[in-house]
C-alpha positions as CSV (number, residue, x, y, z in Angstrom):
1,X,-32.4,4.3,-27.5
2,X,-31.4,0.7,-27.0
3,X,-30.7,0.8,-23.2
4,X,-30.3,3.4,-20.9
5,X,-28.6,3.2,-18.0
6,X,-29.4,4.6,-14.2
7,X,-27.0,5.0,-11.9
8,X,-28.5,5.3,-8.4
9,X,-26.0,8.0,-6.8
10,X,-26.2,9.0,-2.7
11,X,-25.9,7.7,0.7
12,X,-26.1,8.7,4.7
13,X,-21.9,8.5,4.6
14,X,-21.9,6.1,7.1
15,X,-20.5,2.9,7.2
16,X,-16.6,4.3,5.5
17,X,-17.0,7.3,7.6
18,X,-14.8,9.9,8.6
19,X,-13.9,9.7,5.2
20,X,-17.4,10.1,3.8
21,X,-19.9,11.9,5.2
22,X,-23.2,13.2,4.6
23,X,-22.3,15.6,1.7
24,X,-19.2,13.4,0.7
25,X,-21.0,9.9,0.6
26,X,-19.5,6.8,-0.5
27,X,-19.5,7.3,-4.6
28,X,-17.0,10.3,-4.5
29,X,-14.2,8.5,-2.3
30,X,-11.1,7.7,-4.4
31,X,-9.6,4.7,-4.9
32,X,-6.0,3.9,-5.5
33,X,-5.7,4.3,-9.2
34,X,-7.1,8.1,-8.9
35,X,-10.6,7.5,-10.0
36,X,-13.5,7.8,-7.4
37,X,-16.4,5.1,-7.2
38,X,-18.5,7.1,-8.9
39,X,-16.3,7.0,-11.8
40,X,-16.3,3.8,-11.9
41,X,-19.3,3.4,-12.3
42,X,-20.1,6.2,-14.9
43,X,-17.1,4.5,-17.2
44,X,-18.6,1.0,-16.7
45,X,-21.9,2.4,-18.2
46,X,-20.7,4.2,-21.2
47,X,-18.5,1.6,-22.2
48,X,-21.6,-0.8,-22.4
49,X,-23.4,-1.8,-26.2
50,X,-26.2,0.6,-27.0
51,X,-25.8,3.3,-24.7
52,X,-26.0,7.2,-26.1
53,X,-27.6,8.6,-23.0
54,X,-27.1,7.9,-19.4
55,X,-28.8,9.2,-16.2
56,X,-27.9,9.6,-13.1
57,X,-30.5,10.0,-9.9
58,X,-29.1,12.1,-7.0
59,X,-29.1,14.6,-4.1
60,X,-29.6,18.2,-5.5
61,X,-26.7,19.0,-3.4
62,X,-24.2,16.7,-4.6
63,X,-24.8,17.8,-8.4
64,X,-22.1,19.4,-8.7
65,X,-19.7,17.1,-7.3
66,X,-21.5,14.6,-9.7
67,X,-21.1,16.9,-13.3
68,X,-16.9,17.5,-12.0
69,X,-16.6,13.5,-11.7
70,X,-18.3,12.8,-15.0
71,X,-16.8,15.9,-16.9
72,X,-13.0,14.3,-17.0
73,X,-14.6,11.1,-18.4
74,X,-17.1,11.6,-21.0
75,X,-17.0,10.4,-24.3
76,X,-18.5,12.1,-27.3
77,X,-21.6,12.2,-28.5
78,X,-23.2,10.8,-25.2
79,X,-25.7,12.9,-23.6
80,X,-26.6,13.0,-19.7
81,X,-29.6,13.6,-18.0
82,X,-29.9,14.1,-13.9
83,X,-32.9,13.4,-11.7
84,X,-31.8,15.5,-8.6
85,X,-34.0,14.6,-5.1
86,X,-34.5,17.3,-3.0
87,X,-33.6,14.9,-0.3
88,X,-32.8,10.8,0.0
89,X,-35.0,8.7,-0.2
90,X,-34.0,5.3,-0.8
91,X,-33.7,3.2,-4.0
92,X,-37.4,2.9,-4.8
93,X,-38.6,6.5,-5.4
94,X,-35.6,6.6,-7.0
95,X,-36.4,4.0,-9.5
96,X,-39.9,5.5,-9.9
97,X,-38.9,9.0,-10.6
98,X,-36.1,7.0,-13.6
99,X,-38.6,4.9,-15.1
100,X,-41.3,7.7,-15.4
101,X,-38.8,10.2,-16.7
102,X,-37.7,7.3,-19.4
103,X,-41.0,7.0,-20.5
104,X,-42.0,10.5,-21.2
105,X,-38.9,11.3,-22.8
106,X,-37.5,8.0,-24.9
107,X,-40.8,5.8,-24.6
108,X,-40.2,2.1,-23.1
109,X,-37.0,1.9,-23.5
110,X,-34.9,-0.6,-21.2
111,X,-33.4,0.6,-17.9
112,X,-30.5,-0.5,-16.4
113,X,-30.3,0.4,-12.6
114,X,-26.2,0.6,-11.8
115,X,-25.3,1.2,-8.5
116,X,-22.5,4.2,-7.6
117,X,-20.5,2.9,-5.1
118,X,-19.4,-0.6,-5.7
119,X,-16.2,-2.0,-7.6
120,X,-16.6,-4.5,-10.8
121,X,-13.3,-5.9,-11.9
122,X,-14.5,-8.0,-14.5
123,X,-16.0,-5.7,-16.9
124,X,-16.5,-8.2,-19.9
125,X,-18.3,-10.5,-17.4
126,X,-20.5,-7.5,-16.7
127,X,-21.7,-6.7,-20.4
128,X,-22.3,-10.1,-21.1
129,X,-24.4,-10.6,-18.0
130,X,-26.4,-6.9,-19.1
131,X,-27.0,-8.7,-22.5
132,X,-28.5,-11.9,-21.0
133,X,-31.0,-9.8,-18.5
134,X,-31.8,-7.3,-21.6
135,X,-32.8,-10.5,-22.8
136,X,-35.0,-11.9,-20.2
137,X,-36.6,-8.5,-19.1
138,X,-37.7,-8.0,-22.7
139,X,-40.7,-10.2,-22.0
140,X,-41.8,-7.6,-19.1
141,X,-40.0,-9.1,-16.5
142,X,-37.4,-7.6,-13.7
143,X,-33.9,-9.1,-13.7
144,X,-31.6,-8.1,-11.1
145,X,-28.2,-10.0,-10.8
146,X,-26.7,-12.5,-8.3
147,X,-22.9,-12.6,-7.7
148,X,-21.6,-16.1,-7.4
149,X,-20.7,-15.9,-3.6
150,X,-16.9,-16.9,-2.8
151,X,-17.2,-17.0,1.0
152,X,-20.1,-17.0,3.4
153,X,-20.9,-13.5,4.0
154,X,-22.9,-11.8,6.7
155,X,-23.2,-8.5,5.4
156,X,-25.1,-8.6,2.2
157,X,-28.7,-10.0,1.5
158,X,-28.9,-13.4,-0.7
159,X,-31.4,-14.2,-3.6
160,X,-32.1,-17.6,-3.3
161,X,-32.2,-19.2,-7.3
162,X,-33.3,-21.9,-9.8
163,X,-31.4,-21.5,-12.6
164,X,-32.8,-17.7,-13.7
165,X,-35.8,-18.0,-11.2
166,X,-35.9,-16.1,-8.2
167,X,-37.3,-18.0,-5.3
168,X,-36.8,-15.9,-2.8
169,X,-35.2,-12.9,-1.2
170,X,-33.6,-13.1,2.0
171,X,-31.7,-10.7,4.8
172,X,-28.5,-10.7,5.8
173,X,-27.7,-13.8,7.6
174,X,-26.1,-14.6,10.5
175,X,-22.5,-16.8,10.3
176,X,-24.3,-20.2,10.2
177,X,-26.6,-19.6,7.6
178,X,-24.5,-17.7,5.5
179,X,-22.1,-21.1,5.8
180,X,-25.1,-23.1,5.2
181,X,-26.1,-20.7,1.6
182,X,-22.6,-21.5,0.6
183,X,-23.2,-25.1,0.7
184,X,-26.1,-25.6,-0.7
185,X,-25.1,-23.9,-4.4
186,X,-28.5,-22.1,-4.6
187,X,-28.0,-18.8,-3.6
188,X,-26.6,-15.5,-4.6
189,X,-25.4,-12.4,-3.2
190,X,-27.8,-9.3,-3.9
191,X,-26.2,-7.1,-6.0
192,X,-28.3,-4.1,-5.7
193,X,-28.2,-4.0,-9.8
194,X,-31.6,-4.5,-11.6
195,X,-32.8,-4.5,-15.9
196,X,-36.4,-3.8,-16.3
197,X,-38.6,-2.0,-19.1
198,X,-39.6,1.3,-18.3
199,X,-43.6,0.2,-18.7
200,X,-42.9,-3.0,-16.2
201,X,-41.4,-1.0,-13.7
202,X,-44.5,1.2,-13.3
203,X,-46.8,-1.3,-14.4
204,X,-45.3,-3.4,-11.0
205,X,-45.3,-0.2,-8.6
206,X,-48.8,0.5,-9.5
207,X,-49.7,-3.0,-8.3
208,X,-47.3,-3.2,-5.2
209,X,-46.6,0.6,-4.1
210,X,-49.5,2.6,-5.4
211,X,-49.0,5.3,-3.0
212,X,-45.4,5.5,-3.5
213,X,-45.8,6.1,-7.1
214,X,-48.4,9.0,-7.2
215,X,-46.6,10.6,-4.5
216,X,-43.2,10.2,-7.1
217,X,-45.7,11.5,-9.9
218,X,-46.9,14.0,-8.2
219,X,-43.2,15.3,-7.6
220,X,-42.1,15.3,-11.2
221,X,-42.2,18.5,-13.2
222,X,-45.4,19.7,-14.6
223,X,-44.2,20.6,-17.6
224,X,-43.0,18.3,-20.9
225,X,-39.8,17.1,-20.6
226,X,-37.1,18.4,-23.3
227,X,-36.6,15.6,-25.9
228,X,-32.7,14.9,-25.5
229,X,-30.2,15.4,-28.2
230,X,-26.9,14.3,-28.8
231,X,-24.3,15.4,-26.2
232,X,-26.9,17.3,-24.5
233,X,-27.5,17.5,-20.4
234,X,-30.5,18.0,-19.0
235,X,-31.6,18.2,-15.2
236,X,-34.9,17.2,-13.5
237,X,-35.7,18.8,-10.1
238,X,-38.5,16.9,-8.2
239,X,-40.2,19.1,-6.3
240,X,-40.1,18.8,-2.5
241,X,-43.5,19.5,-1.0
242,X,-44.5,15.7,-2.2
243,X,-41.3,14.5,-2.7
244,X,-40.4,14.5,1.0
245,X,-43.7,12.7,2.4
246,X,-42.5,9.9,0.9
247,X,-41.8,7.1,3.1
248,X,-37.7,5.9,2.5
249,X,-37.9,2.2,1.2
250,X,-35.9,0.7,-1.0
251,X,-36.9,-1.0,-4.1
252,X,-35.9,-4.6,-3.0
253,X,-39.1,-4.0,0.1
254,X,-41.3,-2.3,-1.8
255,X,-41.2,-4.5,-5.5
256,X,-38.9,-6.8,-5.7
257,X,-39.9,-9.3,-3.0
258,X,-43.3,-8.7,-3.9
259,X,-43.5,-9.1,-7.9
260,X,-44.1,-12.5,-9.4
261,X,-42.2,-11.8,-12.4
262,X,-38.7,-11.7,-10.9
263,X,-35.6,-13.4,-13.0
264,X,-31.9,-13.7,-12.2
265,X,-28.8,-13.3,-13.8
266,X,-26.1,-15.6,-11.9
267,X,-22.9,-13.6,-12.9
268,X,-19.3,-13.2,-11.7
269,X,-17.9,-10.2,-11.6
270,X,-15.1,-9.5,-9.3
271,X,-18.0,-7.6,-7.3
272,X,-17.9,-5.6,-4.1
273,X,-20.0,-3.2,-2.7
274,X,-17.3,-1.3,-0.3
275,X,-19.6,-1.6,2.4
276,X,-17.5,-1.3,5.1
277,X,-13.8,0.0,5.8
278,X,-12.7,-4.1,5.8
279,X,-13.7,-4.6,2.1
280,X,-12.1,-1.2,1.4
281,X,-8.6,-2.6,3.4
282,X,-9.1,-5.6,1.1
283,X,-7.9,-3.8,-2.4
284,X,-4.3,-3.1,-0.9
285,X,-2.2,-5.9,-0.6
286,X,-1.1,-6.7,3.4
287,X,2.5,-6.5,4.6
288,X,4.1,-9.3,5.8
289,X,2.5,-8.5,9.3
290,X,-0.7,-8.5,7.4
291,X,-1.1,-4.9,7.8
292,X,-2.6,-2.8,5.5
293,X,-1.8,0.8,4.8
294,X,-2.5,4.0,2.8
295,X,-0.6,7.1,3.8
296,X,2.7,8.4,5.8
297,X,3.4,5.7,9.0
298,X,5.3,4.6,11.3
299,X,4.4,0.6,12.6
300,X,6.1,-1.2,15.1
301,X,5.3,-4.7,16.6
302,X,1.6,-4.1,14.8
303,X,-0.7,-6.9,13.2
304,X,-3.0,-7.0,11.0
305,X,-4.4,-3.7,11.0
306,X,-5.8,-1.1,8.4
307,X,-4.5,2.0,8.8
308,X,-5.4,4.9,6.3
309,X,-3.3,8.7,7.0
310,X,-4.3,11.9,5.0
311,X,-2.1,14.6,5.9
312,X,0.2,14.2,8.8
313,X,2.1,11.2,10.6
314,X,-0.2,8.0,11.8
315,X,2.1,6.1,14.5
316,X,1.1,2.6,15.6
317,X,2.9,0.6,18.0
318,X,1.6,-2.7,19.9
319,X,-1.4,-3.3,18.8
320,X,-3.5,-6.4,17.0
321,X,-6.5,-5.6,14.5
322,X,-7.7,-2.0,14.2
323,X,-9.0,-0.1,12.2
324,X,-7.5,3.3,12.2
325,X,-8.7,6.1,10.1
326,X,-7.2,10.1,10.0
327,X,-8.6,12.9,8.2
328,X,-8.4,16.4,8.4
329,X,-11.0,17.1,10.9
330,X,-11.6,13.3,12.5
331,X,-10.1,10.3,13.6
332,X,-11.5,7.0,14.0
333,X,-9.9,3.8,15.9
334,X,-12.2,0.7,15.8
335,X,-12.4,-3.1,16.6
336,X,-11.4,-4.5,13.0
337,X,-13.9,-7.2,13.6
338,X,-16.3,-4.8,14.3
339,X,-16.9,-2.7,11.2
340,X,-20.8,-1.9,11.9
341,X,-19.6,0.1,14.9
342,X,-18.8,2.8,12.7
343,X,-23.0,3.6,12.0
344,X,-23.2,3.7,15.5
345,X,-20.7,5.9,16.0
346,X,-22.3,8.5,13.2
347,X,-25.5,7.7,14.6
348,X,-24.7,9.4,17.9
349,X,-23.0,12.4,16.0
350,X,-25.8,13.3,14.2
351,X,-27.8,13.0,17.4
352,X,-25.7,15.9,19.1
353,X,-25.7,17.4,15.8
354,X,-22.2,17.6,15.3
355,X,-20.9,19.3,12.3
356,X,-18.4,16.2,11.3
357,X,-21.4,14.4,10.0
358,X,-21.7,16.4,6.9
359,X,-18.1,17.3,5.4
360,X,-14.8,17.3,5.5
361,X,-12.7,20.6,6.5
362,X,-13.8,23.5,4.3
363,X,-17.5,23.9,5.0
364,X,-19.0,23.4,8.7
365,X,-22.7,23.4,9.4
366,X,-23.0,25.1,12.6
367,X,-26.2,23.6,14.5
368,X,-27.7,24.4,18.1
369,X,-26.7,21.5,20.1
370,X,-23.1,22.8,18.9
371,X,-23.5,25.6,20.2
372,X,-25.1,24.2,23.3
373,X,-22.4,21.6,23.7
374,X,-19.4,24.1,23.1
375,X,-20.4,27.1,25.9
376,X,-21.9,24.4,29.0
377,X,-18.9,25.7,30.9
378,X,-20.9,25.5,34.5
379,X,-19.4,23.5,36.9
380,X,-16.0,22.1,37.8
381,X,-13.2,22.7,35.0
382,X,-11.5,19.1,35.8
383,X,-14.9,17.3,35.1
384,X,-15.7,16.5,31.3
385,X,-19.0,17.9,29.8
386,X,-20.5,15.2,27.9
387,X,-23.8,14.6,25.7
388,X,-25.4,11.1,25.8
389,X,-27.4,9.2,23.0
390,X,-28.3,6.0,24.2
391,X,-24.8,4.0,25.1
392,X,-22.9,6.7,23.3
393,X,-21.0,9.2,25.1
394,X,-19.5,12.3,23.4
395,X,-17.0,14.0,25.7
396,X,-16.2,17.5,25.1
397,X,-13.2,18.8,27.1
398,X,-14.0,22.0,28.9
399,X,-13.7,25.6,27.0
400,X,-11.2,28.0,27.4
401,X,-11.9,31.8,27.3
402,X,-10.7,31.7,24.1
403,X,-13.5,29.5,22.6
404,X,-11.6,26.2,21.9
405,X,-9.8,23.0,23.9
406,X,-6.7,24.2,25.5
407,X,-4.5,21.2,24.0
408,X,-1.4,20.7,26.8
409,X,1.9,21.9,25.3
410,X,3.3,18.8,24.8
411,X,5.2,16.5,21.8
412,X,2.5,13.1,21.1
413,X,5.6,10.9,21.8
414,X,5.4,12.1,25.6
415,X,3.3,9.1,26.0
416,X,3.8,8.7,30.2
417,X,3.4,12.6,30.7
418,X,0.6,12.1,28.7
419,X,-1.0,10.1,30.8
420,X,0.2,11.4,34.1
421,X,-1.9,14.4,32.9
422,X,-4.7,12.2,32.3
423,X,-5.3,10.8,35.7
424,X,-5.6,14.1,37.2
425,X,-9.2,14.0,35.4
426,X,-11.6,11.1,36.7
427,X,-12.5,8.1,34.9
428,X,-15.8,7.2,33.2
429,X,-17.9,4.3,34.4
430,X,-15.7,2.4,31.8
431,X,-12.3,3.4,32.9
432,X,-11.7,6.0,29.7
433,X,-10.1,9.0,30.6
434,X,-10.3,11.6,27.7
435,X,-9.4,15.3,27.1
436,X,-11.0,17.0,24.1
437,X,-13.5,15.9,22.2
438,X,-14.3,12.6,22.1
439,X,-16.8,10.1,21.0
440,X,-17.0,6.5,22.3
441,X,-18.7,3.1,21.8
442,X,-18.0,0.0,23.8
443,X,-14.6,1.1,24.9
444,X,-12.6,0.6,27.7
445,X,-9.8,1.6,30.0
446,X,-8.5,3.8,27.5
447,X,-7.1,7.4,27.5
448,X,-7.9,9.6,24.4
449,X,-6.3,13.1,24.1
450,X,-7.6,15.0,21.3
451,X,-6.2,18.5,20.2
452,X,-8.0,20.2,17.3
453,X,-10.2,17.5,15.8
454,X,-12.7,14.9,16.8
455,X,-11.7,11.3,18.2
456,X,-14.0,8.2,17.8
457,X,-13.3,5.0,19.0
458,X,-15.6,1.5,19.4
459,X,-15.1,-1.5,20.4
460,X,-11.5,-1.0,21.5
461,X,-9.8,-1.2,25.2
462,X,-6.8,-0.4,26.9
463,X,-5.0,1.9,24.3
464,X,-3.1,5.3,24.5
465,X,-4.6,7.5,21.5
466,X,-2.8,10.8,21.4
467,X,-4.2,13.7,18.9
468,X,-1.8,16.2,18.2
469,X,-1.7,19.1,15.3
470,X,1.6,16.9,14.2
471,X,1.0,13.4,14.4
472,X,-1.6,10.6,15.8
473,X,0.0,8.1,17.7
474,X,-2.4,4.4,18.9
475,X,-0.4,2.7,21.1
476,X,-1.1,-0.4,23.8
477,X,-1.6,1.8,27.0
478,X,0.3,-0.8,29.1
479,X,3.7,-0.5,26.8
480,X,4.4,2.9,26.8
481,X,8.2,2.4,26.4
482,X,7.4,1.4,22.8
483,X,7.1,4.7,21.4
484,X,10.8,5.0,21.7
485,X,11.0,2.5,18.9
486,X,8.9,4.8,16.6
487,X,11.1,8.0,17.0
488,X,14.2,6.0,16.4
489,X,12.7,5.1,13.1
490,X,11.5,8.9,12.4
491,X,14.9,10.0,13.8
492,X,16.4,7.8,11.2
493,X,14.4,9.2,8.7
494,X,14.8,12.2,9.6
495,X,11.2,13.4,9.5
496,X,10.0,16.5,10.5
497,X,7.8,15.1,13.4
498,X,11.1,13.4,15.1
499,X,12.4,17.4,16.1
500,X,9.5,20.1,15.9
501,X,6.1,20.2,16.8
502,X,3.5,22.7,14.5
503,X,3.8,25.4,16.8
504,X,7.4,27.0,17.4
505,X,8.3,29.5,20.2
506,X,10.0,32.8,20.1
507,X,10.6,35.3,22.5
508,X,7.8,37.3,20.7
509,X,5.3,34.8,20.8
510,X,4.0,31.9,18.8
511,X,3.8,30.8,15.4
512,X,1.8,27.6,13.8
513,X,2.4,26.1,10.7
514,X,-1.9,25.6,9.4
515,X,-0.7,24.2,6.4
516,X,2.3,24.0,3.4
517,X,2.4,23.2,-0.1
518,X,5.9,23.3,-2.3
519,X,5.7,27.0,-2.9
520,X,3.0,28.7,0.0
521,X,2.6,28.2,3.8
522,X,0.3,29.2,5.9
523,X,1.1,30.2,9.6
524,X,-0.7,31.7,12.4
525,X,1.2,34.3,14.4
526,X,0.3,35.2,18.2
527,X,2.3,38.2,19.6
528,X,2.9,38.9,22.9
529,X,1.6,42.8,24.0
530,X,4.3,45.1,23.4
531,X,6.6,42.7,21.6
532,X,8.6,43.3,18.3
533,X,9.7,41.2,15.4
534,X,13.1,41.8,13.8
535,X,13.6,44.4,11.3
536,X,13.9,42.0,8.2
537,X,13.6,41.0,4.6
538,X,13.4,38.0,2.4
539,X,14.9,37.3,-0.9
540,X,12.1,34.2,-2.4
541,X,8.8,35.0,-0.4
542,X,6.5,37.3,-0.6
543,X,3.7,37.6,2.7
544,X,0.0,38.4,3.2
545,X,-0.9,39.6,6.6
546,X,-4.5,39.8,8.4
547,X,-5.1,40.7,11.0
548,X,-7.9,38.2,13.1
549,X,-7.5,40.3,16.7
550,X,-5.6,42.8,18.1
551,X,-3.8,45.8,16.3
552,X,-0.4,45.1,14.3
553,X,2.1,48.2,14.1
554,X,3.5,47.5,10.4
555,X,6.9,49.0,9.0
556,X,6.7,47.7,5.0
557,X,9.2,49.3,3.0
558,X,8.9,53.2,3.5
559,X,5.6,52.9,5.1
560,X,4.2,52.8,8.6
561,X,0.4,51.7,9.6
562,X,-1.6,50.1,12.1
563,X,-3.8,47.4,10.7
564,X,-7.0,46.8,13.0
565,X,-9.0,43.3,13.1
566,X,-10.1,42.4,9.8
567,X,-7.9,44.5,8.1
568,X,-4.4,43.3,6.0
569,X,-1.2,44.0,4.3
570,X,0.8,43.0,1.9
571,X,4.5,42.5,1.6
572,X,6.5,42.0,-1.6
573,X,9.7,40.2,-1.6
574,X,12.7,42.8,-1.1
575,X,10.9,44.8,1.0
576,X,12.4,45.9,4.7
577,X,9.5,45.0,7.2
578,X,8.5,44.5,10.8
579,X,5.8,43.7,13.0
580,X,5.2,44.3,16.6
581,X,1.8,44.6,18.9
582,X,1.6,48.4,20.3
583,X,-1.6,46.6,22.4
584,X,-2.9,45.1,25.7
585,X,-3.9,42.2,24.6
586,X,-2.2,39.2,21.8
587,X,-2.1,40.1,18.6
588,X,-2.9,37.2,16.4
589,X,-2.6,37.5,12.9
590,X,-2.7,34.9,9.9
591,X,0.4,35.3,7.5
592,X,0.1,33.5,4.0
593,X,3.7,33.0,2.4
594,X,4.2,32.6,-1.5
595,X,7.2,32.2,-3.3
596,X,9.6,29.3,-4.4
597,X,12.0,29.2,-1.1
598,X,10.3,28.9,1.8
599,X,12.5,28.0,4.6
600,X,13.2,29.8,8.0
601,X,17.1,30.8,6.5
602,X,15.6,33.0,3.7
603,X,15.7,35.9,7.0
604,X,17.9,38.7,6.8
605,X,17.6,40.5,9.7
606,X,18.7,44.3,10.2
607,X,18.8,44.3,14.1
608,X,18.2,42.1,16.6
609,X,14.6,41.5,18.0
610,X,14.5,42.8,21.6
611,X,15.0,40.2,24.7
């Protein structure tokens, strides 16, 4: 075992969220060549001199997620250990828990601590710099390395530096002294990254964080540690009764400002740390408006703004530096000069205990204040419930019967009825008028309508932000008439979003398009009480049925049933079928469609569906 390196793996996923989140931190967003940060990282490490082993430290619940982003990427022959944490606690128990895991199982073998979620372009720079700290530490020393700084940034701490010395740590500056850093020639951006023997790393936590260490110790398996073998994995669960008493610090507070035998590698290596959704904008190349922009758009008269887009339309139209940001389940628009906002934002969330905090889409964790926040229904419909954490405000648009927002049936181009409808509702202390549910910071005279997902904004004023299943449209609220712009350039497209919205009308009722893929769609069908679909048949789709409420009468080839709430059917292509609501009440059904045609033509219809 020549060196054996640690990748420290986690994070609160706050600072690039909605995109990460709690369970979907930093490390497992993906960049634009495919590969997540993570994987970066894990590739950096394997390709390095001397390595046959590498470890990572992590949440137990992101394991998983960690073993799928590794498995693709693996060479032979290397084997992988895991140190999982029954919950975070910061970079120095997670260092303690690494070297005393090194130490039982390879002896004093050299560590090097890698962090998960920053970029390295120059990878040559990188080994040669691990070769030079190797070096140094072997005479039971701790090397961490500086980055060369390029600019004077605020947002990362400095090492100030004599030659390989370390003279001093310091905290993120503010603009002058960052300027002044830069000048001077002396100091180096922290790069989180640190080379140390496994003995000198406990040897220097038993001398500056005693309490720390026994508490690591006392979480660490009781019994021996498997020796590891070529290609093997093995996992170490620390147990939580001591783990969790442990006080989060990270390992810069608790050793490294604190040890006098601290050395420096002053290195270059195209080095970022992602911190904030600016230095993510900063790895695609601008426009000639300077805007920057991942995903399907539509931009007009817009400036230097990021703009990233999942799944649906983003469209922009008069506005100078944001930061705009759509997933399936959130949206953020923020202050580009303002990235920090962001933490704020989450902060407040996971005060209220809102489920969009954790992760994306497929898995919600329901809490209490949810609860709470979704059924306060006393009171006047027209006036917004709201839950406040300090100067945050989350607004939460009145329940329907129905359990959800009632979103108004109209297109998110419909940007003056839009906010016709919005001065019917009164104005917060800072002039925002918002339907659905909202979260703001340090906003302004702004109207926010969102449908089916959360809004956040900070540090914005006077824009129109319209949410719809469709399409997201940020627009300057006094310039309304530039929409019209924007659906000249979709109707010249001739996108999707120009004609229809999601949800289509028919005289029996509703359908919404959930989602589509080149050969399945999903809808979800409403029918009226006593209505009738068409006697029909397709030739290229087949279609599940289930039912979610109501009762559906069901003709499906020669057979006639009534399928009850949680109950389905299928229907094979060919097959003669019809559907109609024998009830009181709306049927509403989810229908899953498979096959390799899947448009609205491939309908043959036996006899007309009543009027």
């Amino acid at each position: 075992m020549n060196l054996l390196p640690v990748i420290l793996s986690g994070g609160a996923g706050k600072r690039l969220w909605p995109l990460s989140r709690t369970q979907f931190p930093k490390p497992f967003i993906e960049l634009d060549n495919g590969e997540n940060l993570l994987q970066q990282a894990f590739a950096r490490a394997q390709q390095l001199p001397g390595v046959d082993e590498i470890l990572t430290v992590t949440r137990q619940e992101l394991y998983t997620q960690t073993a799928a982003a590794y498995a693709a990427l693996r060479r032979d022959g290397l084997a992988l250990g895991y140190i999982l944490e029954p919950v975070g606690r910061n970079t120095a128990p997670a260092v303690a828990a690494a070297a005393l895991a090194c130490l039982q199982r390879h002896g004093d073998a050299m560590l090097l601590f890698l962090t998960a979620d920053h970029v390295i372009g120059n990878t040559d720079a990188l080994a040669a710099a691990v070769r030079q700290a190797c070096d140094l530490a072997a005479d039971s020393g701790i090397v961490t390395f500086g980055i060369q700084p390029d600019r004077a940034e605020v947002s990362y701490g400095y090492i100030e530096a004599d030659g390989n010395r370390v003279c001093r740590f310091v905290e993120k500056p503010d603009h002058a002294t960052a300027r002044q850093y830069l000048a001077s020639g002396n100091y180096l951006w922290n790069s989180g990254m640190l080379c140390a023997r496994a003995s000198t790393l406990l040897r220097e936590l038993a001398e500056h964080a005693p309490d720390l260490l026994r508490q690591v110790q006392a979480s660490m398996p009781p019994a021996p540690l498997p020796t590891a073998t070529p290609a093997a994995e093995y996992r170490i669960n620390l147990e939580l009764r001591h783990y969790q008493e442990i006080a989060p610090i990270s390992v810069d507070y608790a050793l490294l400002e604190k040890s006098r035998h601290m050395a420096v590698v002053p290195c270059d290596l195209d080095w970022s740390d992602v911190g904030n959704w600016n230095t993510l904008a900063e790895r695609l190349e601008p426009d000639a408006d300077g805007n920057r922009i991942q995903g399907e758009m539509v931009l007009h008269q817009v400036r230097d703004c990021y703009v990233h887009a999942e799944d649906r339309l983003v469209a922009v139209a008069g506005v100078t530096g944001l930061t705009i940001v759509d997933t399936p389940d959130a949206v953020l628009v923020m202050d580009t000069h303002r990235p920090g906002l962001v933490e704020r934002i989450v902060t407040a969330l996971q005060a209220s205990g809102h489920r969009s905090c954790v992760q994306q889409g497929t898995i919600y964790y329901r809490t209490e204040a949810d609860t709470a926040l979704e059924t306060d229904v006393a009171g006047d419909q027209d006036e917004p419930a709201t839950a406040t954490t300090g100067s945050y405000v989350l607004h939460k648009h009145r329940s329907t019967a129905s359990g959800g927002y009632a979103a108004p049936d109209l297109d998110w181009a419909d940007v003056e009825l839009w906010n016709a409808l919005a001065e019917q509702h009164p104005a917060d202390a800072d002039g925002n008028r918002t339907l659905g549910e909202v979260v703001l910071n340090q906003v302004r005279d702004c109207t926010i309508h969102a449908a089916d997902r959360l809004v956040a904004a900070a540090g914005v004023s006077q824009l129109t932000i319209i949410d719809t299943p469709e399409a997201l449209l940020v627009i300057d609220a006094h310039r309304p008439e530039l929409v019209e712009p924007l659906l000249d350039t979709l109707r010249a497209r001739g996108h999707e979003a120009y004609p229809s919205q999601r949800t289509v009308y028919r005289p029996w009722g509703t359908y919404t398009v959930l989602e589509a893929g080149s050969n399945f769609k999903i809808k979800r069908l409403r029918v009226k009480p006593g209505a009738s679909l068409s006697l029909q048949m397709h030739h290229h789709r087949s279609e599940h049925w289930v039912v979610l409420d109501g009762t559906a009468k069901v003709i499906n080839g020669d057979q006639e049933m009534l399928i009850e709430r949680n109950q389905s059917t299928y229907i094979p292509a060919g097959h003669l079928h019809r559907l109609s609501n024998p009830g009181q009440r709306d049927l509403i059904m989810i229908e899953v469609q498979s096959g390799g045609y899947l448009e609205e033509d491939d309908i043959v219809r036996f006899d007309p569906p009543p009027a």
